[in-house]
Residue frames as a rotation matrix with the C-alpha (Angstrom) as fourth column:
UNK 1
0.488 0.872 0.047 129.98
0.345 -0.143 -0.928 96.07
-0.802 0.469 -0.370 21.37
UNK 2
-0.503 -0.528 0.685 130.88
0.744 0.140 0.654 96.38
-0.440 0.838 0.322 17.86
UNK 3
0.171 0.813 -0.556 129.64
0.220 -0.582 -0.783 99.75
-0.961 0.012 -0.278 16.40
UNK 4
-0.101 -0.037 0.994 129.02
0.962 0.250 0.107 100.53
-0.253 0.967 0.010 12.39
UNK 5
0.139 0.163 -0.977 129.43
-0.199 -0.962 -0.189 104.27
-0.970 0.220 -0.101 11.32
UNK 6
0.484 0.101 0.869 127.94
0.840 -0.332 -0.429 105.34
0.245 0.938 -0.245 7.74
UNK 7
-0.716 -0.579 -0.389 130.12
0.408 -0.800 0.439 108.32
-0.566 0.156 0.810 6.03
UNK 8
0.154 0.834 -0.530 128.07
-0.157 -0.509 -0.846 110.69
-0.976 0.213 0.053 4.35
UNK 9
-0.025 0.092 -0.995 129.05
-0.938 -0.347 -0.009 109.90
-0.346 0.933 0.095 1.39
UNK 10
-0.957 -0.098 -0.272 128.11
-0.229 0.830 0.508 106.48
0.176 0.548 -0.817 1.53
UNK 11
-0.253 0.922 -0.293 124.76
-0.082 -0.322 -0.943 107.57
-0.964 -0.215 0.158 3.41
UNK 12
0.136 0.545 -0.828 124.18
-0.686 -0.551 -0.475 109.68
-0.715 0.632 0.299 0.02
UNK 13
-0.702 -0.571 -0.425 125.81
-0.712 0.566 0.416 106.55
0.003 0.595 -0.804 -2.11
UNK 14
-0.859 0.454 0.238 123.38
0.366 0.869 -0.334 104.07
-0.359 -0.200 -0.912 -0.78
UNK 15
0.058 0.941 -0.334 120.31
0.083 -0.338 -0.938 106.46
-0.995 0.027 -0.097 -1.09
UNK 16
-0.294 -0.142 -0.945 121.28
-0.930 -0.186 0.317 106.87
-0.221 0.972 -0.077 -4.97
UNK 17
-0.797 -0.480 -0.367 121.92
-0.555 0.822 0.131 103.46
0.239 0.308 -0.921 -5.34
UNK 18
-0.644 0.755 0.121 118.49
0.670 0.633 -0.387 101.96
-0.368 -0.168 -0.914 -3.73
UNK 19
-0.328 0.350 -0.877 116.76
-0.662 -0.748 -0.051 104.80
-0.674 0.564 0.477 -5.80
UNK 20
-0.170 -0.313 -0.934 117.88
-0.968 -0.124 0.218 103.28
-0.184 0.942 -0.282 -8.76
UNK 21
-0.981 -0.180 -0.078 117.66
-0.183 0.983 0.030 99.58
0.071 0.043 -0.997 -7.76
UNK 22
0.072 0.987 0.143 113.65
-0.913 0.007 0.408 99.99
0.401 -0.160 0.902 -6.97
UNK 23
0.562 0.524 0.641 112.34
-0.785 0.583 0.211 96.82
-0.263 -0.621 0.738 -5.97
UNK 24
0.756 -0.369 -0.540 115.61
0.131 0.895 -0.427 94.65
0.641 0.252 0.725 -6.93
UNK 25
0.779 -0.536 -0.324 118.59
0.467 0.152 0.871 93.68
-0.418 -0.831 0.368 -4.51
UNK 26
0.706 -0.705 0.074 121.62
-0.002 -0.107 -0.994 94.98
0.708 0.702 -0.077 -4.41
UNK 27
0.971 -0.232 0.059 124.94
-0.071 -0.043 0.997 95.10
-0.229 -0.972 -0.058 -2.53
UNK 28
0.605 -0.791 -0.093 128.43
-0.243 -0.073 -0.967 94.70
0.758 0.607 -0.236 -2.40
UNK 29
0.013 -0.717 -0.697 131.80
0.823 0.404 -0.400 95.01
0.569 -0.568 0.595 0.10
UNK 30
0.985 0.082 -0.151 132.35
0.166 -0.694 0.701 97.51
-0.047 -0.715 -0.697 3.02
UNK 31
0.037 -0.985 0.168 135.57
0.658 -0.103 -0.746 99.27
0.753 0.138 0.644 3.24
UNK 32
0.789 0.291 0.541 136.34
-0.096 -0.811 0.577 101.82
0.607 -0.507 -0.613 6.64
UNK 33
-0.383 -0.919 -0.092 138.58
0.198 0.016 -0.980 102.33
0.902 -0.394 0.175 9.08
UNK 34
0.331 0.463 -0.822 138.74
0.780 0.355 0.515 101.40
0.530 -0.812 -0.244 12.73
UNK 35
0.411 0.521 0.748 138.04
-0.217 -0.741 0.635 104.32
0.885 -0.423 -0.192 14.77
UNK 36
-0.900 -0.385 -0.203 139.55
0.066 0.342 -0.937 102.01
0.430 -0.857 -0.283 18.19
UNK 37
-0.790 0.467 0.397 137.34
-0.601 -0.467 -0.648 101.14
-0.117 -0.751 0.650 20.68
UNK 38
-0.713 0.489 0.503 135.12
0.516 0.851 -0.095 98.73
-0.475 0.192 -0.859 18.52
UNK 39
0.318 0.481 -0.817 133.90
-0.038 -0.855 -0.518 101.81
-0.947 0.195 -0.254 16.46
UNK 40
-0.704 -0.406 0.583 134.64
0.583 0.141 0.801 101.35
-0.407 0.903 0.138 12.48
UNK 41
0.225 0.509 -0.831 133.70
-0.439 -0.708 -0.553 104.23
-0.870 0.490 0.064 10.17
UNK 42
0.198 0.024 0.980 132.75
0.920 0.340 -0.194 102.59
-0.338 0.940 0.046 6.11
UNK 43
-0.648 -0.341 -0.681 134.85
-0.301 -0.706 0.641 105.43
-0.699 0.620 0.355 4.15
UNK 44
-0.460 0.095 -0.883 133.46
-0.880 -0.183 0.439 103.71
-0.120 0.979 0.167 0.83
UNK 45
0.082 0.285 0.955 131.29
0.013 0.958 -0.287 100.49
-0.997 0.036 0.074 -0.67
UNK 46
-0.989 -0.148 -0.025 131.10
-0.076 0.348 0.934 98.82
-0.129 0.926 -0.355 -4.06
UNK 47
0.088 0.996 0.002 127.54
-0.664 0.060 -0.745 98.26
-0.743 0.064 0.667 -5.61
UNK 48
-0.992 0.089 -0.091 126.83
-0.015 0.631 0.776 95.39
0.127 0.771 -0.624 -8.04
UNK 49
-0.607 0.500 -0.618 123.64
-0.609 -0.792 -0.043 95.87
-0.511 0.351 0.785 -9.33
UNK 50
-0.567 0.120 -0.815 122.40
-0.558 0.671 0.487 92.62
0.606 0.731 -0.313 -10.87
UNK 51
-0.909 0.152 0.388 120.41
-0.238 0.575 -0.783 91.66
-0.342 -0.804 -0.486 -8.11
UNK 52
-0.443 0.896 -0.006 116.57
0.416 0.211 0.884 90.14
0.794 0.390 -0.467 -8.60
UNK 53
0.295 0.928 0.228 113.23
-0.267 -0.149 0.952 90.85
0.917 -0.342 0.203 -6.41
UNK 54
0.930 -0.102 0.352 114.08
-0.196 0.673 0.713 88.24
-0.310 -0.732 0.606 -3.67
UNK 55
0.716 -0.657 0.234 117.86
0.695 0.642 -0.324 87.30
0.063 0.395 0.916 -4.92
UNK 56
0.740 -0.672 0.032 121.32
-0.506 -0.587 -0.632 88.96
0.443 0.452 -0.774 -4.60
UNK 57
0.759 -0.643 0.102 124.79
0.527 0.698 0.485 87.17
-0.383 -0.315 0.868 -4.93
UNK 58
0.417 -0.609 -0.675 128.10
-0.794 -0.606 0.056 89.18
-0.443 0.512 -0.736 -4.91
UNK 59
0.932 -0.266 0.245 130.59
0.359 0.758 -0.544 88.54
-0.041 0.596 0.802 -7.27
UNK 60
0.725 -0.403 -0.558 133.98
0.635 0.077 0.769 88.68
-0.267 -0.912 0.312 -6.44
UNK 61
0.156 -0.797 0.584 135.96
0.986 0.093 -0.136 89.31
0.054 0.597 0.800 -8.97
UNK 62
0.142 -0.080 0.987 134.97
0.394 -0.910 -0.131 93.25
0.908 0.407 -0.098 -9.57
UNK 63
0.939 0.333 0.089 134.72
-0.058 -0.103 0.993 93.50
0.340 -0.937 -0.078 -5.56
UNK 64
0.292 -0.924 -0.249 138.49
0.257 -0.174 0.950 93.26
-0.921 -0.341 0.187 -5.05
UNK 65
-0.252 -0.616 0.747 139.39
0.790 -0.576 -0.209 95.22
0.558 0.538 0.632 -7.22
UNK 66
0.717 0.693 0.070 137.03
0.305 -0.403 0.863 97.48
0.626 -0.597 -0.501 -5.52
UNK 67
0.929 -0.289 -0.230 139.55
0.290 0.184 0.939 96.77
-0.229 -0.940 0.255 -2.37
UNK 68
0.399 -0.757 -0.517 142.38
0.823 0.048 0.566 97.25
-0.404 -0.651 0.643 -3.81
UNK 69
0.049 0.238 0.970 141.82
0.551 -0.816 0.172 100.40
0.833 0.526 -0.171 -5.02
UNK 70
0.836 0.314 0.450 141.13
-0.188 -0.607 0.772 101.30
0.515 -0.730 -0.449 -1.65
UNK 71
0.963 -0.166 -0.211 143.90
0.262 0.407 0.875 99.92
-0.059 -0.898 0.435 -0.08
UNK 72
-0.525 -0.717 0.459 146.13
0.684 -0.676 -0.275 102.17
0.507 0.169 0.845 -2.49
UNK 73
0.204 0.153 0.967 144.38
0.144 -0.982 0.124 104.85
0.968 0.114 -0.223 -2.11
UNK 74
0.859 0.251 0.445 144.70
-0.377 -0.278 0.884 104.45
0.345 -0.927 -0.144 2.05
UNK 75
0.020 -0.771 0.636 148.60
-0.992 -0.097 -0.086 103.41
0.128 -0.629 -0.767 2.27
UNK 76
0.070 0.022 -0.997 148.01
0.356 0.933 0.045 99.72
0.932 -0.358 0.057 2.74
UNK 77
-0.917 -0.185 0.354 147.96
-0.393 0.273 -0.878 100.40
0.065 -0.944 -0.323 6.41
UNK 78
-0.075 0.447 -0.892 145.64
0.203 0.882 0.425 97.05
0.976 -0.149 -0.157 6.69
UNK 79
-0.686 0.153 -0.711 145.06
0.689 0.450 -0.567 97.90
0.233 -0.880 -0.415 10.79
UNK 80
-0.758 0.433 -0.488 143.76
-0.287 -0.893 -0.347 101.18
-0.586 -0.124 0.801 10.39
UNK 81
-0.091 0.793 -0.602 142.16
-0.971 -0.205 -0.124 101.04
-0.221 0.573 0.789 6.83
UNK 82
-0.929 -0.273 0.251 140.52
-0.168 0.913 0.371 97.33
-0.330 0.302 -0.894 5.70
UNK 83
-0.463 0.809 -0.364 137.58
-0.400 0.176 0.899 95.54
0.791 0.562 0.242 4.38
UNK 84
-0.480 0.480 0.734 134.49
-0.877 -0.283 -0.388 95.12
0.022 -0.830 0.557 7.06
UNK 85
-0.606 0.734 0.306 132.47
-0.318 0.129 -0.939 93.51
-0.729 -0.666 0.155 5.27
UNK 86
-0.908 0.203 0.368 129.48
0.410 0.244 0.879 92.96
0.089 0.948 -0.304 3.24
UNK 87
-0.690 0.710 -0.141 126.31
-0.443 -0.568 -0.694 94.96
-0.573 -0.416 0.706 2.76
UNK 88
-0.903 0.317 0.290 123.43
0.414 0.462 0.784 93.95
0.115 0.828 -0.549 0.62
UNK 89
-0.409 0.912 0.027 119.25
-0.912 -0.408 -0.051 95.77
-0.036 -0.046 0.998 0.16
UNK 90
-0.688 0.724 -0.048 115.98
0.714 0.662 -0.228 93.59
-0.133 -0.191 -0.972 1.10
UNK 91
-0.910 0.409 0.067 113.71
-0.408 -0.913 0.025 96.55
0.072 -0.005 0.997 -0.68
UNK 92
0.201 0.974 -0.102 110.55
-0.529 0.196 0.826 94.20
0.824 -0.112 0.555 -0.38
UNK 93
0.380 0.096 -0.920 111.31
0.486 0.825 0.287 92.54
0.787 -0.557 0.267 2.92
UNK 94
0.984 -0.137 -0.115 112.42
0.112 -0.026 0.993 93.62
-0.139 -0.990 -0.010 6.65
UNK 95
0.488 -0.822 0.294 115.63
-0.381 -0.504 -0.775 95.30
0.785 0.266 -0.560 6.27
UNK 96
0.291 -0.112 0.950 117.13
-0.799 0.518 0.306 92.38
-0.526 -0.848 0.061 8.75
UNK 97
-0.709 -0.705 0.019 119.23
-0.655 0.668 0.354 89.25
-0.262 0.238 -0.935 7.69
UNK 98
0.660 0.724 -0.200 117.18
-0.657 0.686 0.312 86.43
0.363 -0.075 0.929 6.20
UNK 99
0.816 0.147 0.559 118.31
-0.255 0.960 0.120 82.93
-0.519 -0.240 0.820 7.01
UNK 100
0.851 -0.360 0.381 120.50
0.464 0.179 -0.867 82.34
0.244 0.916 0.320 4.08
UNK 101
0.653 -0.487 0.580 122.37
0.020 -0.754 -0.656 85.44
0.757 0.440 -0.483 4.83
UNK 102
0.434 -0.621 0.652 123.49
-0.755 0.143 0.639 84.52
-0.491 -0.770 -0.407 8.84
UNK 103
0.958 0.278 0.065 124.62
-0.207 0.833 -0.514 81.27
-0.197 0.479 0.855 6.77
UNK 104
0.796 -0.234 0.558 126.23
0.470 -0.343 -0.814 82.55
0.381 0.910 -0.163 4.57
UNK 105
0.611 -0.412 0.676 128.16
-0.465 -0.878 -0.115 85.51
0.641 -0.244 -0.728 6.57
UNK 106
0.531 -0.620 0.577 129.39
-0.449 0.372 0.813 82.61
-0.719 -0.691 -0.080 9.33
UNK 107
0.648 -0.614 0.450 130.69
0.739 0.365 -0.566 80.70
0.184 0.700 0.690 6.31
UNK 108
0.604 -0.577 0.550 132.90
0.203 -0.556 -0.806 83.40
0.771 0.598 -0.219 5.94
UNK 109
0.604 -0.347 0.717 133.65
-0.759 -0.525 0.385 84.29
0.243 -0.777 -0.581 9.33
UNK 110
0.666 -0.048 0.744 134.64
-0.276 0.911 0.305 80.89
-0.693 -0.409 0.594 9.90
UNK 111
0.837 -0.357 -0.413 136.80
-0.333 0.266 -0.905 80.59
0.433 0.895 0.104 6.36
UNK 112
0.688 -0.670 -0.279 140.33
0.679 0.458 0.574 79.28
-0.257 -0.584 0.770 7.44
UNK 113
-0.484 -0.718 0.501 142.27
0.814 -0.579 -0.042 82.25
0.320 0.388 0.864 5.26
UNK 114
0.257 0.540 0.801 140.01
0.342 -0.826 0.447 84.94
0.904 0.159 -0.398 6.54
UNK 115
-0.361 -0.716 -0.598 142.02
0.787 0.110 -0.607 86.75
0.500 -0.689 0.524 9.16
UNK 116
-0.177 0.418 0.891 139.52
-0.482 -0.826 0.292 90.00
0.858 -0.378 0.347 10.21
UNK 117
-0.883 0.299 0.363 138.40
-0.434 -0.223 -0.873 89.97
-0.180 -0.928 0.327 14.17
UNK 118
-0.016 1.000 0.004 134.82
0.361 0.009 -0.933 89.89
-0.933 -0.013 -0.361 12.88
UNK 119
-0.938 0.044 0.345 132.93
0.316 -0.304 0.899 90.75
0.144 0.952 0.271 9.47
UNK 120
-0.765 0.477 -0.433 130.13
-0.174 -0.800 -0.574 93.33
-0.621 -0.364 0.695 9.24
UNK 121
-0.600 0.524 0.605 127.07
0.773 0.182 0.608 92.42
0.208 0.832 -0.514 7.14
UNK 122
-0.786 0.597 -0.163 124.73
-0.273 -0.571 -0.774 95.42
-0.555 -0.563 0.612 6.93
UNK 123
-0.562 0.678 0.473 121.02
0.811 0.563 0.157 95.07
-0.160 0.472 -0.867 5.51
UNK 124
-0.806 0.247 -0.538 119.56
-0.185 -0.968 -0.167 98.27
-0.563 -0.035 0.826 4.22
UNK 125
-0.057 0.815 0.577 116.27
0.952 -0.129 0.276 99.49
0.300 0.565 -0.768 2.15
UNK 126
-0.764 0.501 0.406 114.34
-0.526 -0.849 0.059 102.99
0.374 -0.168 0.912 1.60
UNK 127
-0.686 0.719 -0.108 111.23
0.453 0.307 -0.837 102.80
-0.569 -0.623 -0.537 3.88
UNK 128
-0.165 0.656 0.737 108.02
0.984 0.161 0.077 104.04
-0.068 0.738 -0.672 1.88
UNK 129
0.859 0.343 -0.380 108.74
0.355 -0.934 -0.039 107.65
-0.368 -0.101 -0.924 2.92
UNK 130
0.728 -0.666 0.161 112.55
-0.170 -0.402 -0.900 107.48
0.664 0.628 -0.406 1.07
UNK 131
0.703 -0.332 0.629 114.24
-0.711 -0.358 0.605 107.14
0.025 -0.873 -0.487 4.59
UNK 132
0.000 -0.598 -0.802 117.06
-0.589 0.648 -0.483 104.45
0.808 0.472 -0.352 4.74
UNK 133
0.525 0.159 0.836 116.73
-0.798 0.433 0.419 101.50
-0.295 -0.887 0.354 7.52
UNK 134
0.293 -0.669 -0.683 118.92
-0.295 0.616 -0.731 99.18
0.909 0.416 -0.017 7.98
UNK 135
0.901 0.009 0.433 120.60
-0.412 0.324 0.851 96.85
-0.133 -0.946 0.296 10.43
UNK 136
-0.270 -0.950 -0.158 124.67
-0.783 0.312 -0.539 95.91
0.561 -0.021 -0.828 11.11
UNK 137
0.664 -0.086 0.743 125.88
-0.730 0.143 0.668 92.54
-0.164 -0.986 0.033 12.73
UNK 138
0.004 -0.994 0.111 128.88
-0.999 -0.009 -0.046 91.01
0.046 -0.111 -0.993 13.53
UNK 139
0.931 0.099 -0.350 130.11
-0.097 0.995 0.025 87.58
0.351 0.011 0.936 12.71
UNK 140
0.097 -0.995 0.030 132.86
-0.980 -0.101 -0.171 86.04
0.173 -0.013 -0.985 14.12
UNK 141
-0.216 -0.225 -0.950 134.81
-0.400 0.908 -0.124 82.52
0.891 0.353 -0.286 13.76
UNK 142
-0.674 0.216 -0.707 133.51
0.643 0.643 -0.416 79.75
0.364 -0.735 -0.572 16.77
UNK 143
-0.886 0.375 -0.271 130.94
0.267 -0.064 -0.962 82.09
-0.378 -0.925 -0.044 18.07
UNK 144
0.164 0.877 0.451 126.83
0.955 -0.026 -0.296 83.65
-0.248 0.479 -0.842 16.99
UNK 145
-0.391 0.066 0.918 126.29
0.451 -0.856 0.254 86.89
0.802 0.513 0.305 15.22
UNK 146
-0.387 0.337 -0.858 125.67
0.599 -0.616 -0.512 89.55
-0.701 -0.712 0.036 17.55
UNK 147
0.291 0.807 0.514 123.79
0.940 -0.341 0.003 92.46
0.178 0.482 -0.858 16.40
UNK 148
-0.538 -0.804 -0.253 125.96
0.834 -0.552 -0.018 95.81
-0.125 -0.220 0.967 15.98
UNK 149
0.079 0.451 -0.889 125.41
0.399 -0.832 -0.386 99.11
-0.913 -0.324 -0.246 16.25
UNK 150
-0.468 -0.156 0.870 124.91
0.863 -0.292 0.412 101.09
0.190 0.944 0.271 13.13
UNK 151
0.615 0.449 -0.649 124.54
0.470 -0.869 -0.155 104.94
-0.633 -0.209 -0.745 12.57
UNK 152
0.418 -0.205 0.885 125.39
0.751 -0.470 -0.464 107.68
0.511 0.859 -0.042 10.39
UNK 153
-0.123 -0.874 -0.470 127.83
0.907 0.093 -0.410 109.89
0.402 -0.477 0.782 10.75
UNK 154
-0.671 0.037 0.740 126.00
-0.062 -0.998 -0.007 112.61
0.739 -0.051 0.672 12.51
UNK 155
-0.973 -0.145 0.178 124.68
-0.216 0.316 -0.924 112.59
0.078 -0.938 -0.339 16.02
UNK 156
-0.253 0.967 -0.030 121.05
-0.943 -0.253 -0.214 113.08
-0.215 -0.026 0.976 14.60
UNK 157
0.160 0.150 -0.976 121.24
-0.741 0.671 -0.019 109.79
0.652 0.726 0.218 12.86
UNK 158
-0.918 -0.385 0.099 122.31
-0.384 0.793 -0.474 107.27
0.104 -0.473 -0.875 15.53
UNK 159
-0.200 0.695 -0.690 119.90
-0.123 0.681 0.722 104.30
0.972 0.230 -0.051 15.20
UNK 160
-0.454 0.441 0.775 117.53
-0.856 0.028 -0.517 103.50
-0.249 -0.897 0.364 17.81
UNK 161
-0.988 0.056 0.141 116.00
0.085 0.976 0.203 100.20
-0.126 0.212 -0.969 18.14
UNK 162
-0.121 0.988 -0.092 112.11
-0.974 -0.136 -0.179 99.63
-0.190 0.068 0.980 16.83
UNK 163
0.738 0.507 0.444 110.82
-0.565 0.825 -0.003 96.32
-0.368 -0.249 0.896 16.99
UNK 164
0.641 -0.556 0.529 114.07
0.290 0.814 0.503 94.61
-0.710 -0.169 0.683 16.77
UNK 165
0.351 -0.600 0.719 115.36
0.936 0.246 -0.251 96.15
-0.027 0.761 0.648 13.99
UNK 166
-0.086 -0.512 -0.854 117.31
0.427 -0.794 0.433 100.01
-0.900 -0.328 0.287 13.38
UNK 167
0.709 0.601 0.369 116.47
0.626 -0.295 -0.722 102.68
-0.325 0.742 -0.586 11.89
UNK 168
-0.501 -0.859 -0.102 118.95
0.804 -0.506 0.311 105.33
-0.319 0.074 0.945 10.06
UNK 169
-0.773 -0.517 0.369 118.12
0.628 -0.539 0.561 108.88
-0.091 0.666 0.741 9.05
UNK 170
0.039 0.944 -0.329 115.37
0.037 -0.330 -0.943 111.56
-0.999 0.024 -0.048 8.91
UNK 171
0.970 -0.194 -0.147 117.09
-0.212 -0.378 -0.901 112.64
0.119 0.905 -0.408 5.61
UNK 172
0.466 -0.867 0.176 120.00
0.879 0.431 -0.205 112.30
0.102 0.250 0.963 3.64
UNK 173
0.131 -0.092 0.987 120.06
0.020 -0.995 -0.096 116.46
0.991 0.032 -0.129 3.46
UNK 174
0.942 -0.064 0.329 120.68
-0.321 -0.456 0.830 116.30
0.097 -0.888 -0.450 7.60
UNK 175
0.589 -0.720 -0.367 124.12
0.773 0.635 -0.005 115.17
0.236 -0.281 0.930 7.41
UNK 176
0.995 0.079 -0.062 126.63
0.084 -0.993 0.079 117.51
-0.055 -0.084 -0.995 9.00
UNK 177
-0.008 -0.847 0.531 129.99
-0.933 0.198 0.301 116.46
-0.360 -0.493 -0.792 10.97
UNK 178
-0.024 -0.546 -0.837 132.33
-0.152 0.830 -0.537 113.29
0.988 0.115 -0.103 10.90
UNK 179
0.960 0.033 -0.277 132.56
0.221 0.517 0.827 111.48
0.170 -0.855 0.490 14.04
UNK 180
0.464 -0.847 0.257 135.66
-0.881 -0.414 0.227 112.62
-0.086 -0.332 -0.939 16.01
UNK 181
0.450 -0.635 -0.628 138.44
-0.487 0.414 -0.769 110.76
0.748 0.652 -0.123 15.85
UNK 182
0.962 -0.260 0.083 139.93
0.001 0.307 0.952 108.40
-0.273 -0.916 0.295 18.39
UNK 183
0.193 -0.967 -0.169 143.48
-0.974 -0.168 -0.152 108.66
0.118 0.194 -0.974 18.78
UNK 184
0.803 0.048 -0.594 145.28
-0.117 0.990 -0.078 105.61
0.585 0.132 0.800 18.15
């Protein structure tokens, strides 16, 4: 099992950020470090911001930079710290891949230069009370997307399934602790 930990400060990053986006998409790149065990914590995302109603396509260019920003800031150690992923908001729809997007995400997984294990797409939104919901899952080359765990980084927050899809968060104000550390 393949598990997705939110940092609180990308918790509080996203909740800004789908604030501000109201009822257009948005999204970007995951960045985190593996944790061992099949446990990856997202230190940090990008946001591009140009999405429509029903529509969002990253663009790459500003998105690595993005990366390699991070990948000074974290040493280049590429096993520990790397890029996950890809996240993206569905604020008028089911906070769950459409079509397009499992497509899309095996395309990648499947690229011949793409050399990750697996790639993380999450799918987030505020629910109509402000709350953030969202769903991780894992793509990898020759096989189907599996559906990953996803939770924030405080024990209150660990998603629970509800009709197929996962929720995250009472509040963004309940965040407390990091997730211990596995030893490597």
């Amino acid at each position: 099992m393949i598990d997705v930990v939110l940092s609180q400060a990308c918790m509080a990053k996203l909740w800004r950020e789908l604030r501000k986006a109201g009822s257009n998409e948005i999204g970007g790149v995951l960045a985190g470090e593996a944790l061992g065990n099949g446990h990856f914590l997202v230190l940090d995302l990008s946001v591009q911001r140009d999405g429509s109603f029903a529509n969002f396509s990253r663009s790459s260019t500003s998105h690595d930079r993005f990366m390699q920003h991070f990948f000074k800031r974290t040493g280049h150690n590429y096993e520990r710290f790397n890029y996950l992923g890809e996240w993206h908001s569905h604020p008028s729809f089911p906070a769950w891949p459409s079509s397009t997007d499992f497509l899309q995400m095996q395309g990648l997984a499947e690229d011949p230069d793409q050399q990750a294990n697996f790639l993380a797409l999450l799918v987030v939104k505020l629910s109509r009370d402000g709350k953030i919901e969202g769903t991780a899952h894992a793509f990898r080359r020759g096989r189907p997307p599996i559906q990953a765990g996803l939770s924030a980084s405080n024990a209150e927050a660990l998603c629970k399934p509800v009709s197929g899809w996962r929720h995250l968060l009472k509040s963004t104000l309940l965040w407390r602790d990091e997730p211990a550390r596995v030893s490597k």
